[in-house]
LUMMAR-837327 format. One record per residue: residue number from 1; y, z, x of N, C-alpha, C in turn. Coordinates in steps of 0.1 Angstrom, whole numbers, plus 5000, padded with zeros to 4 digits. Each point is the difference from the previous one (the first is absolute). Example, Ala and Ser with C-alpha at 12.3 -4.5 7.8 and 13.67 -1.06 7.14 Angstrom:
+-----+------+------+------+------+------+------+------+------+------+
:   i :  n_y :  n_z :  n_x : ca_y : ca_z : ca_x :  c_y :  c_z :  c_x :
+-----+------+------+------+------+------+------+------+------+------+
:   1 : 4943 : 5078 : 5132 : 5012 : 5000 : 4991 : 5012 : 5000 : 5009 :
:   2 : 5011 : 4993 : 4996 : 5011 : 5000 : 5009 : 5011 : 5008 : 4992 :
+-----+------+------+------+------+------+------+------+------+------+
END
This chain:
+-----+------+------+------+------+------+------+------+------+------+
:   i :  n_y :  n_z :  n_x : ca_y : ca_z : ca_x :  c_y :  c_z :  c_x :
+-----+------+------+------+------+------+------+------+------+------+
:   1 : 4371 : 4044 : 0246 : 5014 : 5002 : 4997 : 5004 : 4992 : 4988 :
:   2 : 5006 : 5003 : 4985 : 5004 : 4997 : 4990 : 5012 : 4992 : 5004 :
:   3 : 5002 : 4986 : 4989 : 5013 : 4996 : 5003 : 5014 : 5008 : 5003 :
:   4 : 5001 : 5014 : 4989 : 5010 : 5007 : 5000 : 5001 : 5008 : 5017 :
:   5 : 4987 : 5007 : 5005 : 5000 : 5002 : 5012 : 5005 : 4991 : 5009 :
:   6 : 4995 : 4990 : 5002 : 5008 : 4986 : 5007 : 5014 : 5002 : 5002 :
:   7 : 5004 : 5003 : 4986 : 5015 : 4994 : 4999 : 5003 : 5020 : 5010 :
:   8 : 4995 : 5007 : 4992 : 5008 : 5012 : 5005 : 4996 : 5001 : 5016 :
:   9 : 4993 : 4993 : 5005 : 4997 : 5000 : 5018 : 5014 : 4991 : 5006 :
:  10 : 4997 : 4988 : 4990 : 5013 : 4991 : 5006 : 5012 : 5003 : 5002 :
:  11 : 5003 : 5009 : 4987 : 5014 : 5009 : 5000 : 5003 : 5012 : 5011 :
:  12 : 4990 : 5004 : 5005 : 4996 : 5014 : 5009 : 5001 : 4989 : 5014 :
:  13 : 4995 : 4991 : 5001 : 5004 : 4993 : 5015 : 5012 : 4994 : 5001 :
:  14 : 5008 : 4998 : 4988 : 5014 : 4994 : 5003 : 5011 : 5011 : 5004 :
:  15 : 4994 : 5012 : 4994 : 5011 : 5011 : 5001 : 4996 : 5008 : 5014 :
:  16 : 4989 : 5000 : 5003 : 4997 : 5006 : 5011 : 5011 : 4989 : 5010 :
:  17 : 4994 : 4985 : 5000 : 5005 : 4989 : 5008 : 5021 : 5004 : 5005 :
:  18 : 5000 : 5001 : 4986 : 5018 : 5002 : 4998 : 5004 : 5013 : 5008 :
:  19 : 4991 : 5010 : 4998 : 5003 : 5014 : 5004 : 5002 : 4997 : 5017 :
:  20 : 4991 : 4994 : 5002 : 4998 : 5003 : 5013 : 5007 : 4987 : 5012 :
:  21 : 5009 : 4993 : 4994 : 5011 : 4992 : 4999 : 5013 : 5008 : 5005 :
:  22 : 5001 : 5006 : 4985 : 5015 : 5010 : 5001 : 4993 : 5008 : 5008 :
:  23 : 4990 : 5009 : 5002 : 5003 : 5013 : 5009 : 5001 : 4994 : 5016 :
:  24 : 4989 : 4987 : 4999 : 5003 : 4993 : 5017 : 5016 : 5000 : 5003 :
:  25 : 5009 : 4996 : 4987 : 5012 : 4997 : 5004 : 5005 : 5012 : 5007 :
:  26 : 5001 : 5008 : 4991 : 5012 : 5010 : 4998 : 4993 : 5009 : 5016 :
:  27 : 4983 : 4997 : 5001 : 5002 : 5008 : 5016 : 5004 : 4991 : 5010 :
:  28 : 5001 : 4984 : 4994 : 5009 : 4993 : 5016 : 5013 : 5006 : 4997 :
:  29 : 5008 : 5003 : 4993 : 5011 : 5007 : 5003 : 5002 : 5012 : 5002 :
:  30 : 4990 : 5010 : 4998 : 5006 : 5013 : 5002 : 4988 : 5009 : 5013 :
:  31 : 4988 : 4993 : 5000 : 4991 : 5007 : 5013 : 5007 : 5003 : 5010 :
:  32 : 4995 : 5007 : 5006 : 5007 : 5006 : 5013 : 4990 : 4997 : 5011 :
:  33 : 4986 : 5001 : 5000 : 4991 : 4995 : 5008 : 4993 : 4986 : 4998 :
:  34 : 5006 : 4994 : 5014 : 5000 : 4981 : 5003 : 4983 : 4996 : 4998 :
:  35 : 4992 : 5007 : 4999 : 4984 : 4999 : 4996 : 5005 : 4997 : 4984 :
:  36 : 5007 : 5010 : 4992 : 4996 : 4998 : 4986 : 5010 : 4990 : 4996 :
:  37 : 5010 : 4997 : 5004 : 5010 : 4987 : 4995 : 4992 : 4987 : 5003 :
:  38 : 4991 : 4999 : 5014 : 4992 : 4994 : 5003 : 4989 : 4991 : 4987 :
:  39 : 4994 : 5013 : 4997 : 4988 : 5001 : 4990 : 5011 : 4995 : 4990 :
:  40 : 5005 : 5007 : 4992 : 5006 : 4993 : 4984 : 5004 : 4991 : 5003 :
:  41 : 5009 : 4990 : 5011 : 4999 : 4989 : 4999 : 4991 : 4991 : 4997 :
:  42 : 4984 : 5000 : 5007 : 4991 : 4995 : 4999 : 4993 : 5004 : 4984 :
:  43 : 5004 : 5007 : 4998 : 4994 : 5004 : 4985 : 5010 : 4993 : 4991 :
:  44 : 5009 : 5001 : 5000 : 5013 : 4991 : 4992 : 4993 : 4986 : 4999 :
:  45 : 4998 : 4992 : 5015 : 4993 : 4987 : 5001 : 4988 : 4995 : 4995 :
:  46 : 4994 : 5012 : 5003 : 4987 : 4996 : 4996 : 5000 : 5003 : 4980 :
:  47 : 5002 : 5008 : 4993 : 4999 : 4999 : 4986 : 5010 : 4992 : 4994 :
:  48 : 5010 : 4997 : 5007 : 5004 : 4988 : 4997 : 4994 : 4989 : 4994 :
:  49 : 4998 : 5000 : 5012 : 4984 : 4987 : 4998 : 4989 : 4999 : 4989 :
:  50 : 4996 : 5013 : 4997 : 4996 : 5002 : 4990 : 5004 : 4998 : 4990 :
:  51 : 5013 : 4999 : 4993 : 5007 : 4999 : 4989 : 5000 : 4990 : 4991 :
:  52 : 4997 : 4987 : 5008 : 4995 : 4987 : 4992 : 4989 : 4998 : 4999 :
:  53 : 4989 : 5009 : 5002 : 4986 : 5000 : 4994 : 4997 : 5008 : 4991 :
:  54 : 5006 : 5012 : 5004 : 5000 : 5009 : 4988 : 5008 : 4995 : 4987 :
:  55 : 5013 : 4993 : 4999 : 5001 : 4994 : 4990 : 4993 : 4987 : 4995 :
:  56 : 4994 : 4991 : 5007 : 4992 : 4988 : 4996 : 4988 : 5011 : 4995 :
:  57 : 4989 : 5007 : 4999 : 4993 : 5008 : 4995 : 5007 : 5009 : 4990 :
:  58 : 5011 : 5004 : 4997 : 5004 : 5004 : 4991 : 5003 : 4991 : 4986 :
:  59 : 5004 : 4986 : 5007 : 5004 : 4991 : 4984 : 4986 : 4995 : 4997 :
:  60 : 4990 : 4995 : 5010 : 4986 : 5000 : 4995 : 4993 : 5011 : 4990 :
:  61 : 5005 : 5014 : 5002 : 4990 : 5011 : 4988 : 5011 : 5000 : 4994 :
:  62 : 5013 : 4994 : 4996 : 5011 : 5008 : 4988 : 5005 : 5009 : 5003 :
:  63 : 5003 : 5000 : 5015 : 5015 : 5014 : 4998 : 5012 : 5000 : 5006 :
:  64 : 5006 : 4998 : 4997 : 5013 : 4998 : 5004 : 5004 : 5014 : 5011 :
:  65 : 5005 : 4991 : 5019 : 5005 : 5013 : 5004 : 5011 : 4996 : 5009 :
:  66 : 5003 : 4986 : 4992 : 5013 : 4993 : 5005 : 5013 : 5008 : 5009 :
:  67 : 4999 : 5013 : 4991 : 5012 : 5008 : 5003 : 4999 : 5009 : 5009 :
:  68 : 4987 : 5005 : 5008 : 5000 : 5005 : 5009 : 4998 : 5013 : 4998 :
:  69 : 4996 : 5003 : 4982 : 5004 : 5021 : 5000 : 4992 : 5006 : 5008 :
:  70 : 5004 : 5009 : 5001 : 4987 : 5008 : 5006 : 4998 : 5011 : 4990 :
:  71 : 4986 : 5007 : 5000 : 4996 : 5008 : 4988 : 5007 : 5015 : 5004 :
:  72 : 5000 : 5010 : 4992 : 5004 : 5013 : 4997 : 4998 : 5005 : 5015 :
:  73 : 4986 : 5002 : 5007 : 4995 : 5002 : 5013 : 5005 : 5000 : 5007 :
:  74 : 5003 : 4982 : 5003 : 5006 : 4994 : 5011 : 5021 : 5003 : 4998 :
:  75 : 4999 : 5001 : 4991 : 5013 : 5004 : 4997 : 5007 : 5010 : 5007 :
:  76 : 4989 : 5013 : 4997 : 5002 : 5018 : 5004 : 4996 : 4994 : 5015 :
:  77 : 4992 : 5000 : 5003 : 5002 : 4996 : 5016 : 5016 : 4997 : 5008 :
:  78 : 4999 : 4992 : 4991 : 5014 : 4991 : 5011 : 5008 : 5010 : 4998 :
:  79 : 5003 : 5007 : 4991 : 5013 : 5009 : 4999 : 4996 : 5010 : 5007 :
:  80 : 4989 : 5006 : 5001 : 5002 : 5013 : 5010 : 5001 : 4993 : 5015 :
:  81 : 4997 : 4989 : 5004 : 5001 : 4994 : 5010 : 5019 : 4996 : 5001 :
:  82 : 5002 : 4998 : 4991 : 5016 : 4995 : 5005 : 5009 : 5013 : 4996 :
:  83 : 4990 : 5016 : 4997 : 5013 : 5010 : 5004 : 4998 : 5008 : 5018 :
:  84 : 4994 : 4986 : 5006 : 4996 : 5009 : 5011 : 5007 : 4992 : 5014 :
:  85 : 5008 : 5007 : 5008 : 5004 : 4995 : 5011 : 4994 : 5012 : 5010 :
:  86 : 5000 : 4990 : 5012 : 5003 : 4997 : 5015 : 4986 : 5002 : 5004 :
:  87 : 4988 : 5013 : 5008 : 4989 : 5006 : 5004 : 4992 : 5002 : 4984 :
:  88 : 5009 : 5004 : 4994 : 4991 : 5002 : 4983 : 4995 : 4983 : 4992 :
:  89 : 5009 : 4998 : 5002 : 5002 : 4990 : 4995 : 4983 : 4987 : 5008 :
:  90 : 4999 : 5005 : 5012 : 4990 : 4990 : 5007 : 4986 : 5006 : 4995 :
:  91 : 4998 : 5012 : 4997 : 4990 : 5007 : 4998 : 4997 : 4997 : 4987 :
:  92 : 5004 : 5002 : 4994 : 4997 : 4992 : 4990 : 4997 : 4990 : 4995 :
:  93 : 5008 : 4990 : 5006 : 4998 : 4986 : 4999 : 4986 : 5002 : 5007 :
:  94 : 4994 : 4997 : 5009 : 4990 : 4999 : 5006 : 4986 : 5005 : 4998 :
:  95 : 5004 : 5015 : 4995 : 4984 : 5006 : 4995 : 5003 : 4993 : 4987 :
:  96 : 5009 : 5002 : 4989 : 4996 : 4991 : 4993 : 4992 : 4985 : 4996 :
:  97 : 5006 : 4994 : 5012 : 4991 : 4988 : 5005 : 4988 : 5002 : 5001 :
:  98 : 4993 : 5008 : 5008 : 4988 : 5003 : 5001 : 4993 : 5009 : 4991 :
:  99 : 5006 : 5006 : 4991 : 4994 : 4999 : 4989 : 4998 : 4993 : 4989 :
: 100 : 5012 : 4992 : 4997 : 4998 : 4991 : 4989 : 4988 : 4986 : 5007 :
: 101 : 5002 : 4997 : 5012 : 4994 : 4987 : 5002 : 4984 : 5008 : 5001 :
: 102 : 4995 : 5011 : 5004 : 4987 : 5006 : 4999 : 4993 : 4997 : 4983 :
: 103 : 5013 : 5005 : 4990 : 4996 : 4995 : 4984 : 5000 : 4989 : 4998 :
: 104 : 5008 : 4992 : 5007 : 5002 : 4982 : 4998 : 4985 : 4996 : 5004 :
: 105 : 4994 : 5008 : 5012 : 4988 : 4992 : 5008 : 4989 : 5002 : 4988 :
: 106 : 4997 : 5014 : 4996 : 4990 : 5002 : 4993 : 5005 : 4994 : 4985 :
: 107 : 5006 : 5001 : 4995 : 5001 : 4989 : 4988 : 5000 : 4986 : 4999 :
: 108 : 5008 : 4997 : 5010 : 4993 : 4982 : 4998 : 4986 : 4999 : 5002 :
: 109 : 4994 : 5008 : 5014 : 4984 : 5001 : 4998 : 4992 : 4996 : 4987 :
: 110 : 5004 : 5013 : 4991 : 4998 : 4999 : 4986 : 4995 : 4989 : 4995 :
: 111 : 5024 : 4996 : 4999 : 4999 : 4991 : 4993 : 4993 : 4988 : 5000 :
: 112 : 4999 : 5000 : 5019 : 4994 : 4985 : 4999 : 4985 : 4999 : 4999 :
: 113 : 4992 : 5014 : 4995 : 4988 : 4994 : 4996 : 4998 : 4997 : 4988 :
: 114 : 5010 : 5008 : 4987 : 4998 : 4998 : 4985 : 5008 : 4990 : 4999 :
: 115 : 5008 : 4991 : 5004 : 5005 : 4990 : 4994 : 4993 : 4985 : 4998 :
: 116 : 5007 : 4999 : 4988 : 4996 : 4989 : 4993 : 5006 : 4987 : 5002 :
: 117 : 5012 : 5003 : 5004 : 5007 : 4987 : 5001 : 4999 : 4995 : 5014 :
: 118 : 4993 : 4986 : 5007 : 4996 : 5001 : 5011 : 5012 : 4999 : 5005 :
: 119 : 5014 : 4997 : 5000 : 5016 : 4998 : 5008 : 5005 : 5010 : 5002 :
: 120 : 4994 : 5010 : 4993 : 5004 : 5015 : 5000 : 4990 : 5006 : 5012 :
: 121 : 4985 : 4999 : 5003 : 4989 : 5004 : 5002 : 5004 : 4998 : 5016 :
: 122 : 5006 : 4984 : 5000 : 5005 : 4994 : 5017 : 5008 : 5005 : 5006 :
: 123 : 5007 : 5006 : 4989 : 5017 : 5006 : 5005 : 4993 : 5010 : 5006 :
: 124 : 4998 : 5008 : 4992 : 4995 : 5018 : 5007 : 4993 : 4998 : 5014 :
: 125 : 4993 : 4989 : 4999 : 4990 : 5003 : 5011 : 5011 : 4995 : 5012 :
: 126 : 5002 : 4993 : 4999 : 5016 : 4993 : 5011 : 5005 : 5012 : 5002 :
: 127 : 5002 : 5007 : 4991 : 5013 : 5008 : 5001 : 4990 : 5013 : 5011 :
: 128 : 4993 : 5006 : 5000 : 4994 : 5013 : 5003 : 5004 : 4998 : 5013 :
: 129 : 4995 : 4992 : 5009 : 5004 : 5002 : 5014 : 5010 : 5001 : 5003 :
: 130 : 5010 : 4996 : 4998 : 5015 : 5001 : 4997 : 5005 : 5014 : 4992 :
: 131 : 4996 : 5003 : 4996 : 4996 : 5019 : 4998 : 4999 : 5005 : 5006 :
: 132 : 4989 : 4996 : 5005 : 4991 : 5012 : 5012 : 5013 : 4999 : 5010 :
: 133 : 5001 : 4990 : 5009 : 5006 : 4997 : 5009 : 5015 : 5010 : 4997 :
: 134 : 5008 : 5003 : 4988 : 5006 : 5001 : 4999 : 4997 : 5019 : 4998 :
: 135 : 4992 : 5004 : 4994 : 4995 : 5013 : 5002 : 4999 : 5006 : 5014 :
: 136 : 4993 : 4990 : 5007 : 4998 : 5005 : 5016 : 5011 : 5006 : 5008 :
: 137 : 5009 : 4983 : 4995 : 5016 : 5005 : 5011 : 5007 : 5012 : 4996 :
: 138 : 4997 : 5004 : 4984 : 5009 : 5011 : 4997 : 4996 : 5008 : 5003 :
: 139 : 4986 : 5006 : 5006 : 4992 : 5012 : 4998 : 5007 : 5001 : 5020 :
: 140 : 4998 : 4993 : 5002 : 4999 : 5000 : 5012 : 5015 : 5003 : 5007 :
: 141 : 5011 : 4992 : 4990 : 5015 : 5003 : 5004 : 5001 : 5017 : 5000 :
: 142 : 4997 : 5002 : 4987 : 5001 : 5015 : 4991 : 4997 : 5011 : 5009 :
: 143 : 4987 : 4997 : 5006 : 4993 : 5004 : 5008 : 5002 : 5008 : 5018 :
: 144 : 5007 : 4985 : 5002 : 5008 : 5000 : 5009 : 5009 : 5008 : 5007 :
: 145 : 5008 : 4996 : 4988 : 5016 : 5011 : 5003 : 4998 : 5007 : 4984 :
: 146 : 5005 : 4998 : 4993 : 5005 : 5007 : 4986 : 4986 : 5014 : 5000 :
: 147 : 4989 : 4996 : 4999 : 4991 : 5012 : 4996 : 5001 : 5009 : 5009 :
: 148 : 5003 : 4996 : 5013 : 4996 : 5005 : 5015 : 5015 : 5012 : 4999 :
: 149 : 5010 : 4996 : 4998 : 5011 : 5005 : 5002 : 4998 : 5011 : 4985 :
: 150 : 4994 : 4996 : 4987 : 5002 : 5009 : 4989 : 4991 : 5010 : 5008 :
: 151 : 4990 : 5001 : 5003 : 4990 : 5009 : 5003 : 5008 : 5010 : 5013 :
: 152 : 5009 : 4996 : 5012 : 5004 : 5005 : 5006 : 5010 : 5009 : 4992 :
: 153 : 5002 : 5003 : 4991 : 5009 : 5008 : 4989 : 4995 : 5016 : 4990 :
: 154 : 4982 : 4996 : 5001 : 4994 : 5007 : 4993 : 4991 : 5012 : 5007 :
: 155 : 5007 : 5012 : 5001 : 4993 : 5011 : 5005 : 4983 : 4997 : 4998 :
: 156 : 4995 : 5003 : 5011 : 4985 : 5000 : 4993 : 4994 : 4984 : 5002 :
: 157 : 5009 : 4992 : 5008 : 4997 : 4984 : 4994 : 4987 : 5000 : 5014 :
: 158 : 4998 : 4984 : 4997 : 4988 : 4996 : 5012 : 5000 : 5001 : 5010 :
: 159 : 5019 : 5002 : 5001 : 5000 : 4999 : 5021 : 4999 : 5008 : 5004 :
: 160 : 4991 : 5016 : 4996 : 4995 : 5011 : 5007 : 4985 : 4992 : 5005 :
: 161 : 4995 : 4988 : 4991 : 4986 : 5000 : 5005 : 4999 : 4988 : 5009 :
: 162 : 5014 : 4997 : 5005 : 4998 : 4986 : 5006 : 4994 : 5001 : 5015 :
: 163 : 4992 : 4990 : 5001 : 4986 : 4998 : 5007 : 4991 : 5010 : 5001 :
: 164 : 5000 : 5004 : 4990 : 4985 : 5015 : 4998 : 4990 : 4993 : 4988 :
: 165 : 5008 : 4988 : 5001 : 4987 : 4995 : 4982 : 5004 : 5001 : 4990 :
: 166 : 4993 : 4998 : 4991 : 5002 : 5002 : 4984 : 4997 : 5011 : 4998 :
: 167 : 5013 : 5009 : 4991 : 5005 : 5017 : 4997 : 4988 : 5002 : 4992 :
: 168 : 4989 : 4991 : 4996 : 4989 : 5003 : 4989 : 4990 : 5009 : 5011 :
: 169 : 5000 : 4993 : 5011 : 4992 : 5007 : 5007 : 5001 : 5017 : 4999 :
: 170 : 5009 : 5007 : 5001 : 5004 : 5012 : 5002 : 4992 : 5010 : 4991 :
: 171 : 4996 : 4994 : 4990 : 4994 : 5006 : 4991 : 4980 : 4998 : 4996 :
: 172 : 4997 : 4990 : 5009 : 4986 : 4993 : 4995 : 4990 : 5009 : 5011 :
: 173 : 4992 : 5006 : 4989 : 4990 : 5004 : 5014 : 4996 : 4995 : 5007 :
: 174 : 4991 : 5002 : 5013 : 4993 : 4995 : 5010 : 5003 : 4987 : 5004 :
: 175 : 5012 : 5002 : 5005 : 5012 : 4992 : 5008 : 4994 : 5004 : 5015 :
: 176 : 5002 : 4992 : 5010 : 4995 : 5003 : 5016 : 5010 : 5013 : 5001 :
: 177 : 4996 : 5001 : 5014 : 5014 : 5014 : 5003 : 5012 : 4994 : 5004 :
: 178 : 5000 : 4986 : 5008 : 5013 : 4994 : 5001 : 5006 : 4997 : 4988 :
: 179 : 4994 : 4995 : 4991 : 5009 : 4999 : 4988 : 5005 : 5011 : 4990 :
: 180 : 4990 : 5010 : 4999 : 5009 : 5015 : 4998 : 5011 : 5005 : 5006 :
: 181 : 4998 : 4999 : 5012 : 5013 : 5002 : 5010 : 5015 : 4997 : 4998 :
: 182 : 4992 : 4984 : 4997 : 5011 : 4993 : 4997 : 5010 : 5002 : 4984 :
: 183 : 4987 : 5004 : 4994 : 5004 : 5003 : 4987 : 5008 : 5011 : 5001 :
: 184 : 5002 : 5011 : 5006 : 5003 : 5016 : 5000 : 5013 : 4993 : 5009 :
: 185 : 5000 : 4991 : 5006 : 5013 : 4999 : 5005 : 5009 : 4995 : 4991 :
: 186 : 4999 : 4990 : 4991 : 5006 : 4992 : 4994 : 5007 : 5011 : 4987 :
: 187 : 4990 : 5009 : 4996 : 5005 : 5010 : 4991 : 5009 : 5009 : 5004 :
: 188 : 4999 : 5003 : 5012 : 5007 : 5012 : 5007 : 5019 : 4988 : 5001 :
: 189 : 4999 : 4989 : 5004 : 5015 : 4999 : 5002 : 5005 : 4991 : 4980 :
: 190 : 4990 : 4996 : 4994 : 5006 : 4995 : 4989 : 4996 : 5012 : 4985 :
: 191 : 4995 : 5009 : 5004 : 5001 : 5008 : 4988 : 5006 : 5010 : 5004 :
: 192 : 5010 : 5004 : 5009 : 5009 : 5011 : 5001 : 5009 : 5001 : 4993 :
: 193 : 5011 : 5004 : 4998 : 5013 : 5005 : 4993 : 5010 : 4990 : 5008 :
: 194 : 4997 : 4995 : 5009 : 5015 : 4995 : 5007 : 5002 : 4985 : 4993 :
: 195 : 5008 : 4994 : 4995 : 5007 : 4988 : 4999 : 5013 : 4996 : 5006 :
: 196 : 5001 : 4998 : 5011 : 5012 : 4998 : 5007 : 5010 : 4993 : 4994 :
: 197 : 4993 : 4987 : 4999 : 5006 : 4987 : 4994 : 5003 : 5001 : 4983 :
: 198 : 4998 : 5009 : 4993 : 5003 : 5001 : 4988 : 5016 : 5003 : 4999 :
: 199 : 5007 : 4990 : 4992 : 5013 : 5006 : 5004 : 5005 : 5010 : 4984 :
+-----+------+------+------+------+------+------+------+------+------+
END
């Protein structure tokens, strides 16, 4: 990693850091589910914390992020995030989470094997588990309620194949006969015409 890269990593973890600051905030005030007001709190606290390392590593390589911007990215995020209220509003916040901390995990990865600057090199590696950890809870909230509830919405969705297995089976040759079975059942009630719950 080139000095200039350095600086442009440093900049990329301050604004990610900030981003995910304001969006913890704005879901302690507007979530609807006590799991996810839960989680941004903890995410508010914990990058918090981060904020005075990421800046003492930032005036060590020369960059100033005193002010807290966040880049163009992190920007367009928060605004589609703050035109969204009440059940929309949590779904978002949340898979968002779990997607952006899945790019956070694999990039500091990255970062922390090309880096040059060893204060930078410490940070990342500090930082990953606290990633992960933070990937987990989201996949798992999202998972929970928000995905479980979107998918109850979607003609065709997975809860025609619920406890018959994975819908891949349906299609894989020389499957036992129970699991064909099971397959021909799962197709018969989620690939029909009916959507009840579609409103």
């Amino acid at each position: 990693m080139s000095p200039e890269q350095t600086k442009d990593c440093v900049k990329m973890l301050s604004s990610m850091n900030e981003f995910e600051i304001q969006a913890g905030e704005l879901a302690q005030q507007r979530a609807q589910d006590p799991q996810i007001k839960d989680y941004a709190q903890k995410i508010v606290q914990e990058h918090q914390q981060a904020t005075d390392q990421i800046k003492q590593i930032a005036q060590a390589v020369g960059v100033d992020v005193s002010s807290n911007q966040l880049d163009d990215v992190h920007k367009a995020k928060l605004a589609e995030l703050q035109k969204k209220q009440g059940e929309a509003f949590d779904k978002c916040y949340i898979f968002g989470q779990a997607g952006g901390h899945l790019t956070a995990v694999l990039g500091t990865q990255y970062a922390a094997q090309t880096a040059q600057n060893d204060q930078l090199k410490q940070f990342l590696m500090q930082l990953q588990p606290k990633l992960q950890q933070h990937l987990q809870q989201a996949m798992q909230i999202s998972g929970a309620g928000s995905a479980r509830m979107a998918s109850e919405r979607i003609p065709g969705s997975r809860e025609g194949n619920a406890g018959t297995g994975n819908s891949y089976n349906q299609s894989t040759p020389g499957q036992s006969g129970q699991t064909n079975q099971s397959g021909q059942g799962s197709q018969g009630t989620s690939g029909g015409a009916k959507s009840p719950q579609q409103p």
